[in-house]
LOLO-114188 format. One line per field, with one value per atom (N, C-alpha, C): residue number from 1; residue in one letter; x, z, y. Coordinates in steps of 0.001 Angstrom, whole numbers, padded with zeros to 6 digits. Atoms other than C-alpha are relative to their C-alpha. Layout:
N
nr: c(NUM:...);
rest: c(a:...);
c1: c(X:...);
c3: c(Z:...);
c2: c(Y:...);
END
This chain:
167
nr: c(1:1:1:2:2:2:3:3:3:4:4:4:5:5:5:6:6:6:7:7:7:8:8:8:9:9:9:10:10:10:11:11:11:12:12:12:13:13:13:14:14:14:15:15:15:16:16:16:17:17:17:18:18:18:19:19:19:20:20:20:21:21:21:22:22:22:23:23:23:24:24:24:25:25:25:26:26:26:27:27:27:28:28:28:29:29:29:30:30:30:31:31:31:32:32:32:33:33:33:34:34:34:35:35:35:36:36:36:37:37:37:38:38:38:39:39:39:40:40:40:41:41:41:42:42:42:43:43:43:44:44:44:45:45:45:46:46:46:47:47:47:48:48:48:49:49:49:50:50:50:51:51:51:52:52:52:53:53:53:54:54:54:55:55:55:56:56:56:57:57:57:58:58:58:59:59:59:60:60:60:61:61:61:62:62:62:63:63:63:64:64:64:65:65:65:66:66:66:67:67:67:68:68:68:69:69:69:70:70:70:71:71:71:72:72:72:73:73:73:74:74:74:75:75:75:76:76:76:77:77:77:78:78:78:79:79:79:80:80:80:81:81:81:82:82:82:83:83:83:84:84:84:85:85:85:86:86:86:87:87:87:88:88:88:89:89:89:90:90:90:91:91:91:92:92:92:93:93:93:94:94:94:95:95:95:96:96:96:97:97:97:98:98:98:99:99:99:100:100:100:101:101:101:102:102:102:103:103:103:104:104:104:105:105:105:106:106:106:107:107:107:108:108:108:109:109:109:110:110:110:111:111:111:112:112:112:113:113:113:114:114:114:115:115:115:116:116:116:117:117:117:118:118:118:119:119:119:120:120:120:121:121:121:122:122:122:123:123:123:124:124:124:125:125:125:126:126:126:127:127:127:128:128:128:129:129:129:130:130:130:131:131:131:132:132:132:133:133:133:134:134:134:135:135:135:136:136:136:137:137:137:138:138:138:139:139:139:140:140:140:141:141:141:142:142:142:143:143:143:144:144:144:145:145:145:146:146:146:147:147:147:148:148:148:149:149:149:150:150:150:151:151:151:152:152:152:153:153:153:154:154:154:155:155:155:156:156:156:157:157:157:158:158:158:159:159:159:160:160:160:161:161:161:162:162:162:163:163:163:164:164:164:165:165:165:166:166:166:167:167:167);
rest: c(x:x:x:x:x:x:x:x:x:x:x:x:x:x:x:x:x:x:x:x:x:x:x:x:x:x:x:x:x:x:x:x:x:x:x:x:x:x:x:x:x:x:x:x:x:x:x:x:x:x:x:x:x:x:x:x:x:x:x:x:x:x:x:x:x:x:x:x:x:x:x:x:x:x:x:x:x:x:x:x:x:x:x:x:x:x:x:x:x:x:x:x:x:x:x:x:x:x:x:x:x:x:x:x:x:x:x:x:x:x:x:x:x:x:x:x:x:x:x:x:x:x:x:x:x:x:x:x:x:x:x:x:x:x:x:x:x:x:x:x:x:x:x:x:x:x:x:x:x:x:x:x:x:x:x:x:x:x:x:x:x:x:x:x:x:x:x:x:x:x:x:x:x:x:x:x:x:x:x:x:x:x:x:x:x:x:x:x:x:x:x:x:x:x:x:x:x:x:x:x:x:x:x:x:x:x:x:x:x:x:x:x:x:x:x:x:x:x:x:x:x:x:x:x:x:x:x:x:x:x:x:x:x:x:x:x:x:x:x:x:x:x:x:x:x:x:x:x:x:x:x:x:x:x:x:x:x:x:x:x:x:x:x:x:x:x:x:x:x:x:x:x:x:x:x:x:x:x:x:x:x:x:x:x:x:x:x:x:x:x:x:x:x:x:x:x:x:x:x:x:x:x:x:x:x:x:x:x:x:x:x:x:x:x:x:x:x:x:x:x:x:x:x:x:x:x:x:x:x:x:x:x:x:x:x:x:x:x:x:x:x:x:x:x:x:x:x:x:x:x:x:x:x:x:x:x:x:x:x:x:x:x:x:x:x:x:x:x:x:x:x:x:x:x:x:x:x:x:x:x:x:x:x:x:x:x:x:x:x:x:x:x:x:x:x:x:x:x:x:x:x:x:x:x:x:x:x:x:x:x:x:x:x:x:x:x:x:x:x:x:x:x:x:x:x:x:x:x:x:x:x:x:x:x:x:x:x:x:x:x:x:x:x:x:x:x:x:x:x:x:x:x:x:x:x:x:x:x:x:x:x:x:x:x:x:x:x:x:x:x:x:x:x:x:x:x:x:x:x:x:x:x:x:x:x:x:x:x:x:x:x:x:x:x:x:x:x:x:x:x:x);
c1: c(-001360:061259:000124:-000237:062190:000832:-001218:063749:001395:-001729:067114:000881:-000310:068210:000217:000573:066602:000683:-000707:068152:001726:-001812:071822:-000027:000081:070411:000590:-000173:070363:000700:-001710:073667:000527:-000832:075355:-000147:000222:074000:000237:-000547:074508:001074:-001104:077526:001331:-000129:078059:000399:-000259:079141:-000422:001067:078498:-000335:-000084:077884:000697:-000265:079694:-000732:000733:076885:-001492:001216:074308:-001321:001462:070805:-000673:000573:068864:-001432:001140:065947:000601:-000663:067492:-000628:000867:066409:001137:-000395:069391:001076:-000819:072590:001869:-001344:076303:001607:-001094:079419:001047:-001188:082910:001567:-001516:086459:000961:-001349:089813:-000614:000079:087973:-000964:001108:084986:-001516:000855:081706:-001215:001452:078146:-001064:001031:075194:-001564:001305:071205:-000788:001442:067770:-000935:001338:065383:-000898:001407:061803:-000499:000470:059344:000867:-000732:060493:000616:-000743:062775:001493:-001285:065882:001116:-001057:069491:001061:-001706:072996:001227:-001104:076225:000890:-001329:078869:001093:-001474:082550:-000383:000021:082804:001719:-001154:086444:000989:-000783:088713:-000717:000962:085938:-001192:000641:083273:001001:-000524:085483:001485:-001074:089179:001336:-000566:090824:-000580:000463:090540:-000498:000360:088830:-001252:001307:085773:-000093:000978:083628:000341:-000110:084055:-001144:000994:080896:-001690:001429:077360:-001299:001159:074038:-000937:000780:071063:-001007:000756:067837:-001656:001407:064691:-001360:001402:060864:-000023:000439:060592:001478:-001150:063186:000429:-000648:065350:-000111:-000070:064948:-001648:001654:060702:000158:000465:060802:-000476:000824:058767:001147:-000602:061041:001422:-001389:064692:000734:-000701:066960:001299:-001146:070551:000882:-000499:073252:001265:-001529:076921:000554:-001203:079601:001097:-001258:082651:000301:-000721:084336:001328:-001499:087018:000499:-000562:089081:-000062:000335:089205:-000335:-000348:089683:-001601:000968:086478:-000011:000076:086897:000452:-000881:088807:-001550:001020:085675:-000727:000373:083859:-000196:-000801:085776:-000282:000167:085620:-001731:001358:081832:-000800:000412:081168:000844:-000656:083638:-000489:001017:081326:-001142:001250:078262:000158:-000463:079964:000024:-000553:080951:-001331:001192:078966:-000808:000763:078134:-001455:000988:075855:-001265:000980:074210:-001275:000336:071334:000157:000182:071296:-001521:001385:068379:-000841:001060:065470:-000682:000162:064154:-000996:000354:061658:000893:-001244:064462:000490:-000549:065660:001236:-001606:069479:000464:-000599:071626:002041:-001815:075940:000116:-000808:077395:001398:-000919:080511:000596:-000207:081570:001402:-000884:084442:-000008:-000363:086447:-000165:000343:085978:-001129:001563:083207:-000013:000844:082711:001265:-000826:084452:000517:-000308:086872:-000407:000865:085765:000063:-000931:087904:-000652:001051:085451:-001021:001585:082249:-000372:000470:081658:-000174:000201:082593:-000769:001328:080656:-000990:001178:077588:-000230:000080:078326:-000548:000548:078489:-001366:001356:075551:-000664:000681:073738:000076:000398:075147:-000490:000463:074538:-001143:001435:070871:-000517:000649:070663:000930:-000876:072927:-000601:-000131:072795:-001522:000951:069107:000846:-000791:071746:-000267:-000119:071243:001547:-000470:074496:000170:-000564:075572:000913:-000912:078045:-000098:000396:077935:001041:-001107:080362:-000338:000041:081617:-000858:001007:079066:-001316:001003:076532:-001201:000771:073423:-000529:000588:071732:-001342:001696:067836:-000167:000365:066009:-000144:000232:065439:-001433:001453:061499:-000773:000775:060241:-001372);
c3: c(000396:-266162:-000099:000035:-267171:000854:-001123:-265259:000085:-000416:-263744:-001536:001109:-265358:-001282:001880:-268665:-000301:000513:-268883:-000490:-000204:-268093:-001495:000873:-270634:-001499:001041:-273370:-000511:000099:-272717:-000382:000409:-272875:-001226:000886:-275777:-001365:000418:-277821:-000258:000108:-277151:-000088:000454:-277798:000442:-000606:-275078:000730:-000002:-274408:000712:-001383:-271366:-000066:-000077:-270051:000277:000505:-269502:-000244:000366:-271519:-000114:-000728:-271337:-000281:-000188:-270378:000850:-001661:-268051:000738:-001175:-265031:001131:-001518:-261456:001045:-000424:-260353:-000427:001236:-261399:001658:-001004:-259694:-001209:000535:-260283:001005:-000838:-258879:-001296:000361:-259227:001155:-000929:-257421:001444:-000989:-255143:000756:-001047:-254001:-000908:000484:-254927:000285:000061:-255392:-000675:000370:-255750:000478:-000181:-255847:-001007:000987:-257010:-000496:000396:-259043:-000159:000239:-258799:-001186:001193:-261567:-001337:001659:-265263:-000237:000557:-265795:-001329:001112:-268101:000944:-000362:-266922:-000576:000834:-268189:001157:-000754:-266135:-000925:000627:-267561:000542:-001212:-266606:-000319:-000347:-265308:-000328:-000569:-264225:-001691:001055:-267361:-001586:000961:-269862:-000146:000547:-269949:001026:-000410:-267547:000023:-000273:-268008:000915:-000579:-265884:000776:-001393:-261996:000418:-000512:-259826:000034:000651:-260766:000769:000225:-259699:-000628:000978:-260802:-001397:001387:-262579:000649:-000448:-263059:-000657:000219:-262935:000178:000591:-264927:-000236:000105:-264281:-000595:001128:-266681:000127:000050:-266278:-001270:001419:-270138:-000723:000531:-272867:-000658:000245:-273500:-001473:-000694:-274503:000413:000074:-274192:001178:-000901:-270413:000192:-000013:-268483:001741:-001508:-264527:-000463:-000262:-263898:001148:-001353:-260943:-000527:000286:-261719:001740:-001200:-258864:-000828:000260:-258707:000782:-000973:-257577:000317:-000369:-255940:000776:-000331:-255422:000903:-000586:-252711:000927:-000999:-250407:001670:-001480:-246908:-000365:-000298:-247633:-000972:000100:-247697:-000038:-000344:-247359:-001607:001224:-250942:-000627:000820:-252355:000038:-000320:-251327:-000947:000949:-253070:-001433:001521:-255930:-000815:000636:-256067:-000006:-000390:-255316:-001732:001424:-258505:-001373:000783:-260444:-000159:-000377:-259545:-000726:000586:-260328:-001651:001319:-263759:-001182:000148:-266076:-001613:000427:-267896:000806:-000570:-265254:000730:000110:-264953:-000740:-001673:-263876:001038:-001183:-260677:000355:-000695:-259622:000364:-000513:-258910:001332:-001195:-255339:000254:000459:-257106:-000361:000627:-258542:001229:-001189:-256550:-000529:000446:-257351:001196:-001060:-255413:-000431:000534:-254741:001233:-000950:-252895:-000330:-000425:-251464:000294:-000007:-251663:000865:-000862:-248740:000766:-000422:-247895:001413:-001536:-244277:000525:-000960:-241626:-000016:-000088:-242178:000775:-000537:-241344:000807:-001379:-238958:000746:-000764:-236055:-000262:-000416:-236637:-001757:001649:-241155:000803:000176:-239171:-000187:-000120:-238826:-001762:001537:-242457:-000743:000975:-243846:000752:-000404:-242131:-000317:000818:-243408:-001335:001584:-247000:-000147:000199:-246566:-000146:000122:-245631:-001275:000843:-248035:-001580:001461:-251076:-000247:000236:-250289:-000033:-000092:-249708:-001437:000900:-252338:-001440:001712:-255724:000393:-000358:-253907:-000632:-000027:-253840:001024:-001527:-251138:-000126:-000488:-250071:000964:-000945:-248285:-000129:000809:-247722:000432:000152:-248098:000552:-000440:-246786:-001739:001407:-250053:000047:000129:-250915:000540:-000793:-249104:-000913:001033:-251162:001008:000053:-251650:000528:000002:-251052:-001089:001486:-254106:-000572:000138:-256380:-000850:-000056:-256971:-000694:000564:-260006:000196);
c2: c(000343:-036313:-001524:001820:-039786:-000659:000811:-042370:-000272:-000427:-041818:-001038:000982:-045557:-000235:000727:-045620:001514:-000381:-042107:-000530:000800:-044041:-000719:001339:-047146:001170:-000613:-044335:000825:-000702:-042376:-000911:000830:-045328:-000400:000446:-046655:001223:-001161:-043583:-000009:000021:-043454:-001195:000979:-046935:-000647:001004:-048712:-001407:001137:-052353:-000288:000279:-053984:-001387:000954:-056342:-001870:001036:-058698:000803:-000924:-057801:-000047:-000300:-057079:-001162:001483:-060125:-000107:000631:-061315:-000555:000439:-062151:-000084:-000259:-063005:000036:-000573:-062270:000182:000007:-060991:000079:000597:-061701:000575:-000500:-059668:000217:000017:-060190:000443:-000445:-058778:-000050:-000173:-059196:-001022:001005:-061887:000440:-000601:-059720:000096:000317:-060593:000813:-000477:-058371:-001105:000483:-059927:000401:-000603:-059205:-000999:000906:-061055:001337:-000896:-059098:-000632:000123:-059400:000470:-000274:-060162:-000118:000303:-060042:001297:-001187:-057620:-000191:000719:-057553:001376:-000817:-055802:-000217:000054:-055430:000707:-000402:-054758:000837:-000355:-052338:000293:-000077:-051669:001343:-001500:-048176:000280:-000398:-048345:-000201:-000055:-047794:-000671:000119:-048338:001079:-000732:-045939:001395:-000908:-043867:-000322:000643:-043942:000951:-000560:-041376:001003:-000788:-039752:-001496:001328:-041853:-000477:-000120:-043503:-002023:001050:-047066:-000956:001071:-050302:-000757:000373:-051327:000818:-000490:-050197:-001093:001004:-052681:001103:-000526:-051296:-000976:000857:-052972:000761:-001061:-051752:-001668:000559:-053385:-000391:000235:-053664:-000636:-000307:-054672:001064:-000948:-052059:000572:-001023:-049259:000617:-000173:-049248:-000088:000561:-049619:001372:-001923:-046685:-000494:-000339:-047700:-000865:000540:-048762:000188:-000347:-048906:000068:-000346:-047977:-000656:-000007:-049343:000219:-000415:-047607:-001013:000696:-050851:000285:-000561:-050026:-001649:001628:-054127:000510:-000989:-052940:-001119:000304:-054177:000025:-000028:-052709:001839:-000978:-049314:001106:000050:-047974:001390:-001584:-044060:-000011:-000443:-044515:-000170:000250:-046277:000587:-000911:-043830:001295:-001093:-040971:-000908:000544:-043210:-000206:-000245:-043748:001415:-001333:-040070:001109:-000399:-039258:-000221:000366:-041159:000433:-000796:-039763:001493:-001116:-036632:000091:000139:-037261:000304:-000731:-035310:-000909:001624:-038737:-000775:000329:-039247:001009:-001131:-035785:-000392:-000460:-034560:-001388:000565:-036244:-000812:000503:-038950:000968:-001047:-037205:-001122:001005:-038514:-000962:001032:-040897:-001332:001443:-043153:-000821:001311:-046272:000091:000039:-045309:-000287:000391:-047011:-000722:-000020:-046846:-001216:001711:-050557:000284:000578:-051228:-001097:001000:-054383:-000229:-000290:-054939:-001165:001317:-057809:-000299:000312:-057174:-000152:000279:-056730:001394:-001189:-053258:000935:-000964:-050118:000294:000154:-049374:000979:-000560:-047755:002445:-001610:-044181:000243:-000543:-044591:-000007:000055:-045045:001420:-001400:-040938:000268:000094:-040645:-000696:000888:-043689:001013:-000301:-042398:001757:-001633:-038559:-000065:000122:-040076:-000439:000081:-041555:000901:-001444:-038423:000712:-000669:-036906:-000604:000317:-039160:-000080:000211:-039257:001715:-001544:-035590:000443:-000589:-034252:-000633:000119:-036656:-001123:000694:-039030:-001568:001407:-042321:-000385:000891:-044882:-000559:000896:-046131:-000700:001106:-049360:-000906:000668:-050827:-001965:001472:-054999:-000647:000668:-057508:-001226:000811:-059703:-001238:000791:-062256:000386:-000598:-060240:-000195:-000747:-060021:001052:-001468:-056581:-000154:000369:-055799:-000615:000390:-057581:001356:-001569:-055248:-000098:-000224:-054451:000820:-001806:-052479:000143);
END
C-alpha cells in the first residue's frame, strides 16, 4: 500500500486544493494562528507544503486547523512522507481533541495510516499542559489514536518544537 502522506499529497491535489505554503525544500517549517505557534526541523532534503484544514478543505462539524505534508522527493514522485494533523488551541484541550479525531475521521482522509506511516496529530496549547481532571482523557486519546487510526499524538506547549522529522 502506498504511503499514508503521498496518498493525502494526491487527494488533495485532485481535488485541487492549494496549500497554504507550498511545496518547497525546507529544514524546517513554522505555523502559527491566534498567537500559538507549531514548529519542527526536517532532516535531509525533503520538500513539504502546509494546508488549511479548518474552513478550507473542511468547512463544516468540527475539524483541525492545518495539515503539514512532508514527502522525500518532489511531489508527487516521492516513495515516503509523514503527514502531521495541527490543532493551534488555546487551553481547552479535550475540544482539540474532538476536533483532531473529527478529522481523522473524515472520509477525505480514509483508509487510515497503516502502522508503518509516521502520522502524527499536535496540539498546540497556550498553557503548560492539561489540567489535572484532561490528563485521563489526554492519555485515553492517545491510546486510542495509535491503536485505532496508528496517529501519534502530543500535545506541545506554543513555541514548543516537535521531534525533527526523519524520512
Amino acid at each position: 500500500m502506498a504511503d499514508f502522506a503521498l496518498l493525502l499529497v494526491n487527494r488533495l491535489k485532485e481535488k485541487g486544493f492549494r496549500a497554504a505554503q507550498p511545496w518547497q525544500e525546507r529544514t524546517s517549517v513554522r505555523v502559527s494562528e491566534n498567537g500559538k505557534s507549531y514548529r519542527v526541523n526536517i532532516s535531509g532534503s525533503s520538500v513539504s507544503a502546509v494546508f488549511q484544514i479548518d474552513d478550507y478543505i473542511i468547512k463544516d462539524g468540527f475539524k483541525c486547523d492545518k495539515l503539514l505534508l512532508v514527502s522525500d522527493q518532489p511531489v508527487p514522485n516521492g516513495d515516503r512522507g509523514i503527514a502531521v494533523f495541527l490543532e493551534l488551541k488555546g487551553k481547552d484541550i479535550e475540544h482539540a481533541i474532538e476536533q483532531l479525531e473529527a478529522t481523522v475521521k473524515n472520509k477525505l482522509f480514509k483508509p487510515y495510516p497503516s502502522a508503518q506511516d509516521k502520522t502524527r496529530a499536535r496540539i498546540v496549547t497556550a498553557g503548560c499542559g492539561p489540567k489535572s481532571s484532561s490528563k485521563i482523557k489526554v492519555e485515553e486519546a492517545r491510546v486510542r489514536f495509535k491503536q485505532q487510526y496508528n496517529i501519534e499524538l502530543r500535545i506541545l506547549k506554543n513555541n514548543q518544537p516537535d521531534l525533527p522529522i526523519n524520512l
